[in-house]
C-alpha positions as CSV (number, residue, x, y, z in Angstrom):
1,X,68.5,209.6,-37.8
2,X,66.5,206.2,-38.0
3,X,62.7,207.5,-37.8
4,X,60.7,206.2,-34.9
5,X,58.3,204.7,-36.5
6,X,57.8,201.3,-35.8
7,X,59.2,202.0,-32.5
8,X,57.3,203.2,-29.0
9,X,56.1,206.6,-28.8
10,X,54.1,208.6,-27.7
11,X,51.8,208.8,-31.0
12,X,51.0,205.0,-30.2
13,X,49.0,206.2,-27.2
14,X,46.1,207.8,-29.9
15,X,45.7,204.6,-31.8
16,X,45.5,202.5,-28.3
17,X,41.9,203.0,-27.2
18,X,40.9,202.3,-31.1
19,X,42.5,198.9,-30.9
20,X,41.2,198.1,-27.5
21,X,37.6,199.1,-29.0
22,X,38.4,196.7,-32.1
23,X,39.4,194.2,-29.7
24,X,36.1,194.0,-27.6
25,X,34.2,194.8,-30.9
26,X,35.7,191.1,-32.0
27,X,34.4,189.6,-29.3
28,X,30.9,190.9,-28.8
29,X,30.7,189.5,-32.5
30,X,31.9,186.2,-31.3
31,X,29.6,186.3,-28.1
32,X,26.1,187.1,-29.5
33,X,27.2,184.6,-32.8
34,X,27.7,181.7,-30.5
35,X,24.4,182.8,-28.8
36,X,22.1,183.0,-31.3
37,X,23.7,180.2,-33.5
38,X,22.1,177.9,-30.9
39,X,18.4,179.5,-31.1
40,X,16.8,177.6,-34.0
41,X,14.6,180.4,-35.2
42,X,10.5,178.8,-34.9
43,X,10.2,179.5,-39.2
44,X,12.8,176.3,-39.3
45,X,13.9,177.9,-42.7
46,X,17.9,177.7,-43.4
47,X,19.9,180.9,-44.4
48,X,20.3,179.8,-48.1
49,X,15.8,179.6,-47.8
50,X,15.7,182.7,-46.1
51,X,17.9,184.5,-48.8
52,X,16.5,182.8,-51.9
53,X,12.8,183.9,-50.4
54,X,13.7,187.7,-49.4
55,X,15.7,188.0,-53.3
56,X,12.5,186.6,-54.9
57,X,10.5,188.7,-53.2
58,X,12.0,191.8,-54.2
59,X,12.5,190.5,-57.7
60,X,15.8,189.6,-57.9
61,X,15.5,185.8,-59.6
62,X,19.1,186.5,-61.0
63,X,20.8,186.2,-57.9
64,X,22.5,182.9,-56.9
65,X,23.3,181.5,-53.4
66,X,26.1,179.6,-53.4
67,X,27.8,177.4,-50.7
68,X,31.0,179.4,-49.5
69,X,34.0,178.1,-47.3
70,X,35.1,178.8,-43.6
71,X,33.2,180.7,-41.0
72,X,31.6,183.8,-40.7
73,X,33.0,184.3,-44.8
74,X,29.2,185.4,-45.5
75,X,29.4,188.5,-48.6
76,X,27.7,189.9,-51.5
77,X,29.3,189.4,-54.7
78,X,28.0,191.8,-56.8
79,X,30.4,191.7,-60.1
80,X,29.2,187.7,-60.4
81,X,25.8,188.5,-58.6
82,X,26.0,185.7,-55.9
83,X,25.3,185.3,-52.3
84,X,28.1,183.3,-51.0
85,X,26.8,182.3,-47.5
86,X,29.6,180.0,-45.0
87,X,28.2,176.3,-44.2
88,X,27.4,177.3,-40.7
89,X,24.6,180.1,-42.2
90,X,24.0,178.3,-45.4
91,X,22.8,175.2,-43.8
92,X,21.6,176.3,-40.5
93,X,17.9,177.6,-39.0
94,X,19.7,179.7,-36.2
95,X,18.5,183.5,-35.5
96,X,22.2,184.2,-36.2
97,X,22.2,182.3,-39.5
98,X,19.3,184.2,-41.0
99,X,20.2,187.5,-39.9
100,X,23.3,186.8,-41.7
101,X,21.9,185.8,-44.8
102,X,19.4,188.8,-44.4
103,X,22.2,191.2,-44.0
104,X,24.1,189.7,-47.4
105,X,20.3,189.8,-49.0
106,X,20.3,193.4,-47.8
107,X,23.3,194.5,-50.1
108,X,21.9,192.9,-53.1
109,X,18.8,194.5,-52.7
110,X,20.8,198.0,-52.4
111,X,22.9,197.4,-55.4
112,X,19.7,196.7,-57.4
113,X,18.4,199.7,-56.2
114,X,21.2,201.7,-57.0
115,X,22.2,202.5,-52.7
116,X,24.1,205.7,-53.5
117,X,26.2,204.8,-50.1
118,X,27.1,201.5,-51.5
119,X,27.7,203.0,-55.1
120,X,30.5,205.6,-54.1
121,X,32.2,202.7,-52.1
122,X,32.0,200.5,-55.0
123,X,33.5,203.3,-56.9
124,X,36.2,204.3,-54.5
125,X,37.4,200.7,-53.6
126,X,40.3,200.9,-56.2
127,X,41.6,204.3,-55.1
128,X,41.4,203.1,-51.4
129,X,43.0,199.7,-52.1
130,X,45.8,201.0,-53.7
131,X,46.1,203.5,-51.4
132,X,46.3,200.7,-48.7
133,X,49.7,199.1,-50.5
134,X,51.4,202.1,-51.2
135,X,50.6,204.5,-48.5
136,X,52.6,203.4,-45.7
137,X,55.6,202.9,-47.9
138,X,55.5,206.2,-49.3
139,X,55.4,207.9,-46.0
140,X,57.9,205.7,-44.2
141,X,60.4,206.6,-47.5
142,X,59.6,210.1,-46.6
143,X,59.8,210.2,-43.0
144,X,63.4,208.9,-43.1
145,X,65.0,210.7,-45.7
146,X,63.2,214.1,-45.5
147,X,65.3,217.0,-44.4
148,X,63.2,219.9,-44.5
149,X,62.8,218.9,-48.1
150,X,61.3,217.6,-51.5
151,X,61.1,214.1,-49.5
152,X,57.9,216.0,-47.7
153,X,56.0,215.0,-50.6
154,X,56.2,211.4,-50.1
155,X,55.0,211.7,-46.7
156,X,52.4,214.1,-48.1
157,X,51.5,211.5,-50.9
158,X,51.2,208.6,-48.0
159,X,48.7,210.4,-46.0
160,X,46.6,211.7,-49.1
161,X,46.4,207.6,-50.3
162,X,46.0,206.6,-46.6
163,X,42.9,209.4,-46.4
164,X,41.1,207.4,-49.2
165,X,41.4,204.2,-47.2
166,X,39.9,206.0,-44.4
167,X,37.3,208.0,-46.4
168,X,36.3,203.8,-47.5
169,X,36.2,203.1,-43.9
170,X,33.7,205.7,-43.1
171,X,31.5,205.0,-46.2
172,X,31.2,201.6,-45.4
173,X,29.1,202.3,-42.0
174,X,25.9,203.6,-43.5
175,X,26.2,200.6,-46.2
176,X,26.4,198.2,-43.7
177,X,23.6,199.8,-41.0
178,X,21.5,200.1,-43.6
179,X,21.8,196.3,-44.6
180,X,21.4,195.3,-40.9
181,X,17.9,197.7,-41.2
182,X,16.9,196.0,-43.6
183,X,17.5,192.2,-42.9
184,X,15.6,192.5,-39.6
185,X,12.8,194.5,-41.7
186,X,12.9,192.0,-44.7
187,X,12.9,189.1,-42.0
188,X,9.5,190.1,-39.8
189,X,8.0,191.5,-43.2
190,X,8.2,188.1,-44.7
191,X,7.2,186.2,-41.5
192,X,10.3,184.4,-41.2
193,X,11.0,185.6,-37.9
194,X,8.9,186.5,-34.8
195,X,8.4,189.6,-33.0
196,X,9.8,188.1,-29.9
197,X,12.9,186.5,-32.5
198,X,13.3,190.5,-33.9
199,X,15.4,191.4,-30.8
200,X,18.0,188.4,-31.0
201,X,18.3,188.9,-34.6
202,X,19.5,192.6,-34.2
203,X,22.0,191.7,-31.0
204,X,23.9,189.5,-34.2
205,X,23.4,192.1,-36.6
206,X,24.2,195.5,-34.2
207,X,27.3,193.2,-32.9
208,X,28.8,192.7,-36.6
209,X,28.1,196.5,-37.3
210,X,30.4,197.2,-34.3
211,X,33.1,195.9,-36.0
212,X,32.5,198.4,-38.7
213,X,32.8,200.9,-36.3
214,X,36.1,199.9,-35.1
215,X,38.0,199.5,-38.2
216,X,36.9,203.1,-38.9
217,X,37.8,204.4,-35.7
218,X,41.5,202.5,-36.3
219,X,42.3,203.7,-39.5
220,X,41.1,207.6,-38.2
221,X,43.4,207.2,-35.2
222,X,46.3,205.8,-37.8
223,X,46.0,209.3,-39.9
224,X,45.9,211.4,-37.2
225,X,48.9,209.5,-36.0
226,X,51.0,210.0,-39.3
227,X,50.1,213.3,-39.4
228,X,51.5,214.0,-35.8
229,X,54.6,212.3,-37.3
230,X,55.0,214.3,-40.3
231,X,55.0,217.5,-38.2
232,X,57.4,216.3,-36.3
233,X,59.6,215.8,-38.6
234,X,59.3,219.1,-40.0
């Protein structure tokens, strides 16, 4: 019997709030990014300033910005050690812009300090992105020819490589709450934003950490989902 996997059912209804909360996640980011992008924070400096001041400050000379492509692209490169901020941070004086380029300052300064959080992620991104490709696959090949069977083990397989990719998901939270701690910290400590600026600066920051949130929330909802399944088909 063809499974129903890709079809409706009632296992659909777990993931559901998850997505809705991903959805509205999206769009607070968008909301509070268009709102602050239009406060020109009273420092005047640019994202690419802000980060180059807050990485010498903490010693970290070696770091480069560079000028990345597209919007909200902003990351942390640690194998080359650059800053890639998008044009609308790099070149802008926003309360959005240099939160963002605090936040990407923030990971460089925990990779320098050795961030446990942000090690074991580093260290379990290859398990989890392999996972990510063949998990699904696995389990589908199970879930349609199992019959009581050895074909359990591919579903079993599936979920254990899916579990990593969740396992990532939830690893990345503390990573990233931390970084947003620490931009708004590293922003007032260095003067470059106001008390009264602290507030906006966090709304961006707390907005993007939402998204975080969701993606976590989705992929826990998906394994609880492909559990329900595989019990069923037992």
């Amino acid at each position: 019997m063809f499974p129903l996997m890709w079809f409706p059912d009632y296992t659909w209804l777990i993931i559901l709030p998850a997505l809705f909360f991903a959805l509205w996640a999206q769009n607070q980011v968008r909301i509070a990014y268009q709102q602050y992008a239009r406060v020109r924070s009273r420092a005047g400096v640019t994202g690419a300033q802000a980060a180059r001041y807050l990485l010498d400050s903490a010693g970290l000379y070696h770091i480069q910005i560079q000028l990345g492509r597209g919007q909200l692209t902003d990351h942390y490169d640690p194998r080359q050690g650059v800053i890639r901020l998008s044009p609308a941070v790099y070149h802008s004086s926003s309360l959005a812009a240099l939160g963002i380029a605090a936040h990407e300052t923030g990971h460089a300064i925990q990779h320098s300090e050795g961030y446990f959080p942000l090690a074991f992620r580093n260290n379990l991104f290859p398990v989890a992105n392999l996972g990510s490709q063949l998990a699904m696959p696995l389990f589908v090949i199970g879930f349609i020819f199992s019959v009581q069977g050895a074909a359990n083990i591919f579903m079993d397989l599936g979920i254990i490589l899916f579990a990593f990719g969740v396992l990532f998901h939830l690893v990345t939270l503390p990573v990233e709450f931390n970084a947003s701690q620490r931009a708004v910290a590293l922003l007032a400590q260095g003067g470059l934003i106001t008390s009264h600026e602290v507030s906006g600066t966090r709304k961006v920051l707390n907005a993007a950490a939402l998204t975080y949130v969701a993606s976590a929330a989705v992929a826990l909802t998906q394994l609880l989902r492909l559990l329900m399944l595989r019990d069923r088909r037992n």
